[in-house]
C-alpha positions as a Markdown table, in Angstrom:
| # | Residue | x | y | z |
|---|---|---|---|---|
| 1 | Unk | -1.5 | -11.1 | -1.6 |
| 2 | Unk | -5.1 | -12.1 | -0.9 |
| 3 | Unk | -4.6 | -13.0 | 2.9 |
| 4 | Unk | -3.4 | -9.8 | 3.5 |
| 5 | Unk | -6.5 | -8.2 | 1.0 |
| 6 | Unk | -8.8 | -10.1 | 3.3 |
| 7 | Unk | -7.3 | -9.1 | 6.8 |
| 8 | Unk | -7.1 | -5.3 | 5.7 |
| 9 | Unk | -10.9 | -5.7 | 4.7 |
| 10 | Unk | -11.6 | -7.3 | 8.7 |
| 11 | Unk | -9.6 | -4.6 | 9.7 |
| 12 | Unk | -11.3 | -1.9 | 7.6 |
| 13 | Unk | -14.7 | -3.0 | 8.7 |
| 14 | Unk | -13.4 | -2.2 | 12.4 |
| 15 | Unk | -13.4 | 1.5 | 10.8 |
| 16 | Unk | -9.3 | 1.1 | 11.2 |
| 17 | Unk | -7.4 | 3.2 | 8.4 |
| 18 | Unk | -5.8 | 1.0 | 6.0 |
| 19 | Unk | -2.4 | 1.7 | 3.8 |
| 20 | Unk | -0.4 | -0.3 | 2.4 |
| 21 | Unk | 3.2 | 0.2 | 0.9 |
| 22 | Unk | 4.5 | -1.7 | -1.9 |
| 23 | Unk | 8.4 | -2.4 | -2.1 |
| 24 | Unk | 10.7 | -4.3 | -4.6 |
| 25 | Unk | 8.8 | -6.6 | -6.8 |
| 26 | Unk | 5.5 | -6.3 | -4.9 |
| 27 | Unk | 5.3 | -2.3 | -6.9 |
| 28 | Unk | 4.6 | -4.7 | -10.5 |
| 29 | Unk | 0.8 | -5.4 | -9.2 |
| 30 | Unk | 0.5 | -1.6 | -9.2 |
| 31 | Unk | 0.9 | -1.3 | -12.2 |
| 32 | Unk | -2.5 | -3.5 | -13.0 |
| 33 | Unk | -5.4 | -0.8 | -12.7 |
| 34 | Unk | -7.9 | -3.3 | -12.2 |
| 35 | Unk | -5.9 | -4.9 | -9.0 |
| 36 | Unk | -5.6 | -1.0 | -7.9 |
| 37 | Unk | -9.5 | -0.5 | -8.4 |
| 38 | Unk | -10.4 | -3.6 | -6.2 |
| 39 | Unk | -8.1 | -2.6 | -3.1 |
| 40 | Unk | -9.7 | 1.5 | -3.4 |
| 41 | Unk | -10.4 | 0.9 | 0.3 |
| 42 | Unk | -7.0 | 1.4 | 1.0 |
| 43 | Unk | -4.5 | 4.0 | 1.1 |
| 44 | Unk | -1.1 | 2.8 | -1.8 |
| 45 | Unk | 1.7 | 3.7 | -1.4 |
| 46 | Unk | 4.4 | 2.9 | -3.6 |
| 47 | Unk | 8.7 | 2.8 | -2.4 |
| 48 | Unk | 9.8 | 4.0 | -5.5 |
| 49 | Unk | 13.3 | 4.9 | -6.8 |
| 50 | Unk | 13.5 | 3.9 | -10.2 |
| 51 | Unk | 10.0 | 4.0 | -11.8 |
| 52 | Unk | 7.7 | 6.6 | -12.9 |
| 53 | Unk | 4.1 | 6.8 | -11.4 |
| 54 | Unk | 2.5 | 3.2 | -12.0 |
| 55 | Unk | -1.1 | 4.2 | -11.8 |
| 56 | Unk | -4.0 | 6.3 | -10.7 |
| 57 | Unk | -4.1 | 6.5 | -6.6 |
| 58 | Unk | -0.5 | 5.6 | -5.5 |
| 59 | Unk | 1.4 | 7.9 | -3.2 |
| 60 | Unk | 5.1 | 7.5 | -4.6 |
| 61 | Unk | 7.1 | 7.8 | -1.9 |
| 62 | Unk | 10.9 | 7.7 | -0.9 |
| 63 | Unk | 12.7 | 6.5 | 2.5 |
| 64 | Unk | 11.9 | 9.4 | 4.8 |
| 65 | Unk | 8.5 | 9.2 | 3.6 |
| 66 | Unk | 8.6 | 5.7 | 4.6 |
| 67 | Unk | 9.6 | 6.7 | 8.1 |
| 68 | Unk | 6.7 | 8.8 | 8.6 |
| 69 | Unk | 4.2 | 6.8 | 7.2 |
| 70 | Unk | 5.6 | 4.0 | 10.1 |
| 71 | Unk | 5.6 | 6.9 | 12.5 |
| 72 | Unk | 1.9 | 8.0 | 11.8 |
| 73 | Unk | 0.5 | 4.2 | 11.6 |
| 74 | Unk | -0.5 | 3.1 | 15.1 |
| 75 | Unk | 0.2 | -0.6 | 13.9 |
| 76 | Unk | 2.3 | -2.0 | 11.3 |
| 77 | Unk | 2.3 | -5.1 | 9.7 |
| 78 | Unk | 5.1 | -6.6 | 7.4 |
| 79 | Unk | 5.5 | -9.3 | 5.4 |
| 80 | Unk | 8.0 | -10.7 | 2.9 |
């Protein structure tokens, strides 16, 4: 996770909006506030369709939500 930490900070420095969904297994570091606090530069997003909310400043979102959130990004990055 900290490659990708460190390229959305390049990329936020560029003035580029930054969000970044969290699927599967990645949604467990969500719910560590302090992890949360140190990425606040960014916009969360979590795919979530068993859990509750995790934490303070995470979009919950389902699959269409997903689709626009690709739809609205001019460039999308993923990684497994």
């Amino acid at each position: 996770m900290g490659k990708i930490i460190d390229i959305a900070k390049k990329l936020k420095e560029k003035d580029n909006e930054i969000s970044i969904l969290f699927v599967g297994d990645s949604r467990k570091l969500l719910n560590n506030q302090e992890f949360v606090d140190s990425i606040n530069f960014v916009k969360l997003y979590s795919l979530d369709r068993y859990d509750k909310i995790i934490g303070e400043g995470i979009e919950i979102i389902d699959y269409s939500g997903w689709i626009k959130l690709l739809e609205t990004c001019k460039k999308n990055i993923n990684w497994i």
